[in-house]
N, C-alpha and C positions, 0 to 999 in steps of 0.2 A: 630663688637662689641665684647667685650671682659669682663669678669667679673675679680675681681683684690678679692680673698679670705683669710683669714687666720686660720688654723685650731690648735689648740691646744687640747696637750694628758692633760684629765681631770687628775687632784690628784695628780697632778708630780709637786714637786719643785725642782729645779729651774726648769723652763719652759719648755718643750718640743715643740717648734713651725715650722710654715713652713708658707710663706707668697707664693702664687703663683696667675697665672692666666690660664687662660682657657677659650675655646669656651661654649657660654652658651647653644649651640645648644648641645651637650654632651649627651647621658645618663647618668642616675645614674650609670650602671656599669662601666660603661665606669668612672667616677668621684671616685670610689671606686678601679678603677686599678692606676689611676694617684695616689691618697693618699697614694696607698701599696708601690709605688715608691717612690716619697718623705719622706714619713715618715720613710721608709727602714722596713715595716713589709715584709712577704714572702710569703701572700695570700696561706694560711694555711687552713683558716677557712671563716665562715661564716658572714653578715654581713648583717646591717640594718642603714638605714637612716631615721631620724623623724623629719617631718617638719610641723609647720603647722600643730599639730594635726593627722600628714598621715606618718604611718609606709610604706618605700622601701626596698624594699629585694630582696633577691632569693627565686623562688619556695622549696621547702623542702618536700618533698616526706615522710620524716622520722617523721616532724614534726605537718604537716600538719592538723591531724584527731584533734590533741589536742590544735589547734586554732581555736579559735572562731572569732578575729579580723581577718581586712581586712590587708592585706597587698599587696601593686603595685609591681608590676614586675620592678625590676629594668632594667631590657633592654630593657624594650619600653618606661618608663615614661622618655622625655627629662627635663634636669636641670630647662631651662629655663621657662617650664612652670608652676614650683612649686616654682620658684626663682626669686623675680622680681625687691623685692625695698632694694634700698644698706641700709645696717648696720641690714639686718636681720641676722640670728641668727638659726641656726639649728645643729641637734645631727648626728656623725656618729661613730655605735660600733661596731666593730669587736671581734671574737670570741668570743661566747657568753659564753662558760665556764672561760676566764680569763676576761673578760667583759671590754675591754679595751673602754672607753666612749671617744669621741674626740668633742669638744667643735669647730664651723664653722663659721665665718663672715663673710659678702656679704662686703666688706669695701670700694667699687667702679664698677659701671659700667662705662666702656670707650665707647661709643657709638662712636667715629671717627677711630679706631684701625681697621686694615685691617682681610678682610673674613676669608683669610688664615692664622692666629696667631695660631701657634702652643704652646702647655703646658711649662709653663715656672714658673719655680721655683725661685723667687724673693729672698728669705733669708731663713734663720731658725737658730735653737740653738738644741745643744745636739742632741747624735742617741736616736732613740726609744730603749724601751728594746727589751731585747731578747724572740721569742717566745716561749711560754706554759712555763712561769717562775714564772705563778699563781699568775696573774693579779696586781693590784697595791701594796696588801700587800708583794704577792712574791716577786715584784722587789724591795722594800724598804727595804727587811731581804735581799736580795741577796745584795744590796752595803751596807748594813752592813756589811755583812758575808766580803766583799770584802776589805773593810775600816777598817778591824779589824783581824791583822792576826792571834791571838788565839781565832779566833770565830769556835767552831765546823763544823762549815759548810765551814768555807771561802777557803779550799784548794779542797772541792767538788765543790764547784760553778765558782775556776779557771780553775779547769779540764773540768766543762761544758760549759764554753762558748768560743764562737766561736773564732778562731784565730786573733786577730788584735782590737776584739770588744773594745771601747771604749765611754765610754756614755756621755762624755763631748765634744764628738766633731761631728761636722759635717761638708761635704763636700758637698756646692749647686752647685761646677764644676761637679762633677763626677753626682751627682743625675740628673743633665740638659742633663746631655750625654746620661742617661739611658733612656730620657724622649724622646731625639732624635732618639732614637736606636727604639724606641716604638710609633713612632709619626703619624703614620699610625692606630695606635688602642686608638689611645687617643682625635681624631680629631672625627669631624662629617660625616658619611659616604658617603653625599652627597660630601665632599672635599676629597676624596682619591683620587689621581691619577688614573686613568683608565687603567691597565697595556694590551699592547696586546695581541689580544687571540694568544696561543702558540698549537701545538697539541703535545698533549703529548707522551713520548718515552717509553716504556717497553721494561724493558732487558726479554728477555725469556731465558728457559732453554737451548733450542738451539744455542742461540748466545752465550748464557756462556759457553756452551761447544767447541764450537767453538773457542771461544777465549782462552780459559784455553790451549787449547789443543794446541794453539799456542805459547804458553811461556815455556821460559826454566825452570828446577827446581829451578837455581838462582830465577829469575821472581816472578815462584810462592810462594819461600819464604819469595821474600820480600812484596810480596802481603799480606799473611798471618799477617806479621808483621806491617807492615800500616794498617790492620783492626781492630788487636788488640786494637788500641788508637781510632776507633772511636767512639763509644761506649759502655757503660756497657753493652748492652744484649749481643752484638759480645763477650768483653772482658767473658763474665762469659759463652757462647757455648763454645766457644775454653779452658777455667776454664777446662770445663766436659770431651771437647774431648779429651783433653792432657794430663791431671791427673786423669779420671776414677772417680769410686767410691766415693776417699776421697774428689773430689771438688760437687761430690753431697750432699755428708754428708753437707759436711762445706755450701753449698748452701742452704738446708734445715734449718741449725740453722739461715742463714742471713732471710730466709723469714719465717719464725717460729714465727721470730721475730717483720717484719711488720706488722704478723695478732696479734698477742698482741698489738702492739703499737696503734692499733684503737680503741681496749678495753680499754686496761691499761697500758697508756705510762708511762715512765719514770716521770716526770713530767705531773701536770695539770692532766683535766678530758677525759675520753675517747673520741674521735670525733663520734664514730661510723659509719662511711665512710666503709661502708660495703663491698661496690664495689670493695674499695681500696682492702682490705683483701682477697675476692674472685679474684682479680686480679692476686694476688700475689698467688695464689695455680694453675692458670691455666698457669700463667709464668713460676712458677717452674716446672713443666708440660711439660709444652714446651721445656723448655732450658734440661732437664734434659731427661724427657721419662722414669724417674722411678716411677711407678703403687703404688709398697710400700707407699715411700715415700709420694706425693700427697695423699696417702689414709691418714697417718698419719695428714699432715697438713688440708683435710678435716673436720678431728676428733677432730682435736686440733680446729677448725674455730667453733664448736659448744659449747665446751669446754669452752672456751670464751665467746661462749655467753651466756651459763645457768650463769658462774662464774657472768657475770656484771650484768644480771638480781639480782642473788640473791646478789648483793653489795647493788645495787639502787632501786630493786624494778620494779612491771611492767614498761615493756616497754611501744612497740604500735603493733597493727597488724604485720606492716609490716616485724618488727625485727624479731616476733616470727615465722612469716614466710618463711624467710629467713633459720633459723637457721633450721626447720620443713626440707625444702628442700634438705639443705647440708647436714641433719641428713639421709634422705631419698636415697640420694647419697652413704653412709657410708654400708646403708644399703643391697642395690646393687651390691656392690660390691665384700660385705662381702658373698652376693648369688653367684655370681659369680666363686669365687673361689672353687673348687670342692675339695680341698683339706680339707677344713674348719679348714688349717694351720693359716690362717688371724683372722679367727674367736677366736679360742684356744688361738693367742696371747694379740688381743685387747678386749681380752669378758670383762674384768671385767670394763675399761674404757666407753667401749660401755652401759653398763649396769647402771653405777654410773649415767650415762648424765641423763638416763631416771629415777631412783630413786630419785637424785638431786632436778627435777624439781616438784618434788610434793609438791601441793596446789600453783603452780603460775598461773593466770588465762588467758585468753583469748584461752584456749582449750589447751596450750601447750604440759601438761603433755598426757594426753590422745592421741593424736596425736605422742606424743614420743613414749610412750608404745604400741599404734597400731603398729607403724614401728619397734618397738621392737619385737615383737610379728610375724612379717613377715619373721623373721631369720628361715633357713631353719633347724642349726645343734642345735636351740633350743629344 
C-alpha cells in the first residue's frame, strides 16, 4: 500500500507544490524529513503537524513548561494511523518564528502497490524560499527587492542568497536522487535491510605510532595534506597548529559568531538552540586549548542571553538556567586565576551582566548577584 499526497507552501503565488508518495507505515518524523527534502527546506528548525484536531511534534524541552496542550511525539505516532480516508486534508508548519504553514492532501491510497515502495517524488513547481528570510511577508519584499534593481534592498538580498538559488524552478530528478541517497531513513523500520553484524576495528595509539613511524617524510606529508580536505574540524586543528595565535584569534570571531547567531541572527528570530551555542565554546576549546579565549566566549554566551531576555522579555526556567550556569563557569575561573589579571580585565562586563539583569524574574538577578558576590578579588 502506498499513499499518493500533495503538499502546498500556504500564501505563495504562483504555487509552491510537490506531489509525491510514500509508505503509510512512516512516522511523522520520518514524513517531516521526506517534505524537508522535497520541498528543499534544510531542517533548521522546528516543526508540527495538525491533524484531526491532534497537534505532532517534537518534544521541546525549551518550550515545554509554557504548554498546556497535548502534543504526540512525532517518532512514535505512525502516518497511517492518523491518515486514513483519501482527499483528507491536514497542516504541516515549519519553523515557528518564519511560520512557514504547508497545506497536505491524501489524494490516493493505492492498496495493490508493493510492500517495498520507496519515497518517490511525482511533480512539483517552483523552489521553496530561502531559510530565515521572515516568513511569507519576507519572501515577498525579498522578490521584490530582487525584481526591482533600484530597490534599497535588492543588492543585499543578492549578496544573501545562496549560489545558483532560483525560485522559479525545480528539479524532481535530482530531489528523487536525494530521496534514494536517504531511502533507508524514509522507509518503515521493519523494511530496512538487515546489514551483517560487523565487529568493529579501533585504531589505537599504538598502531598509529606504529604505522606513522613507518612512513617516510614524503608519506607523512602527504598524509597531512589528504586530511586537510576531510573535514572542517581536521581543516581548522591544523588552522591553529600551523598558523598559531592569529588562526585562534580568527577562530574565535568564526565561533563568536555561532553563539550570536542563536540569539540574534542575521535574519529572522533567534532559535535559541542553546546546545548549539554551548557547543560551539567547548569546540573552540578543543580545537584551540586557549583558556582566555573560551573564558571570553563563555562571557559573551551569557551576554547574549541577558541581551535577548531583555529584547523579548521572560524567558522559561530552563534558559535562565542555563545562562545561571555559564555565568557560574565565568565565575570560577575568574577564582581560579591567582593573578586576578582575568578579573581587572573582564570586571566591568562581568559586573554589567549582573546590574543588566535587574527586575527580570524567575530568581535570575539574585542568582547572578550571589555568583557575583562569590569573586574572591571583590
Amino acid at each position: 500500500m502506498i499513499y499518493i499526497c500533495k503538499i502546498e507552501l500556504d500564501d505563495i503565488a504562483p504555487s509552491i507544490w510537490r506531489q509525491f508518495q510514500f509508505h503509510p507505515e512512516i512516522t511523522f518524523h520520518q514524513l517531516h524529513k521526506l517534505i524537508q527534502v522535497m520541498m528543499g527546506w534544510e531542517d533548521y528548525h522546528l516543526y508540527e503537524f495538525h491533524i484531526c484536531g491532534q497537534a505532532i511534534g517534537l518534544p521541546n524541552p525549551t518550550f515545554e513548561d509554557m504548554e498546556s496542550r497535548e502534543v504526540l511525539n512525532a517518532q512514535k505516532e505512525m502516518v497511517s494511523n492518523h491518515l486514513q480516508k483519501e482527499n483528507t486534508e491536514f497542516s504541516y508548519i515549519y519553523d515557528f518564528g518564519d511560520n512557514w504553514k504547508h497545506t497536505i492532501k491524501l489524494e490516493k491510497i493505492d492498496s495493490s502497490a508493493s510492500e517495498l515502495i520507496s519515497p518517490i517524488c511525482l511533480g512539483g513547481e517552483r523552489s521553496c524560499p530561502q531559510e530565515d528570510v521572515g516568513g511569507v511577508w519576507g519572501y515577498q519584499n525579498m522578490m521584490d527587492a530582487l525584481l526591482t534593481p533600484n530597490h534599497p534592498e535588492h543588492d543585499e538580498f543578492k549578496e544573501w542568497l545562496k549560489e545558483g538559488y532560483d525560485p522559479e524552478t525545480f528539479h524532481c530528478d535530482e530531489v528523487n536522487d536525494k530521496l534514494r541517497e536517504r531511502r533507508n531513513k524514509l522507509i518503515p523500520k521493519s523494511l530496512i535491510p538487515q546489514a551483517e553484524e560487523k565487529i568493529p576495528v579501533k585504531l589505537t595509539k599504538t598502531s598509529l605510532n606504529k604505522y606513522l613511524k613507518s612512513m617516510s617524510q614524503e608519506q607523512l606529508k602527504e598524509l597531512v595534506k589528504e586530511c586537510f580536505g576531510v573535514s572542517k574540524e581536521i581543516e581548522r586543528f591544523l588552522f591553529v597548529k600551523i598558523l598559531g595565535e592569529e588562526a585562534v584569534e580568527s577562530l574565535f570571531l568564526e565561533y563568536r559568531k555561532k553563539i550570536e547567531h542563536q540569539f540574534f541572527p542575521q535574519r529572522g528570530h533567534g532559535k535559541l538552540k542553546l546546545q548549539e551555542a554551548k557547543k560551539a565554546i567547548s569546540e573552540f576549546k578543543k580545537l584551540t586549548g586557549s583558556e582566555k579565549y573560551s573564558f571570553e566566549l563563555k562571557l559573551f554566551y551569557v551576554e547574549m542571553g541577558v541581551s535577548f531576555t531583555l529584547t523579548y522579555g521572560d524567558i522559561d526556567e530552563r534558559f535562565y538556567e542555563s545562562m545561571e550556569s555559564m555565568y557560574e563557569d565565568v565565575v570560577q575561573t575568574v577564582n581560579f586565576d591567582d593573578t586576578a589579571e582575568l578579573f581587572e580585565e573582564y570586571e566591568k562586563r562581568i559586573g554589567t551582566i549582573v546590574s543588566d539583569t535587574d527586575g527580570i524574574g524567575w530568581g535570575f538577578h539574585d542568582t547572578l548577584s550571589y555568583l557575583y558576590e562569590q569573586i574572591r578579588w571583590i
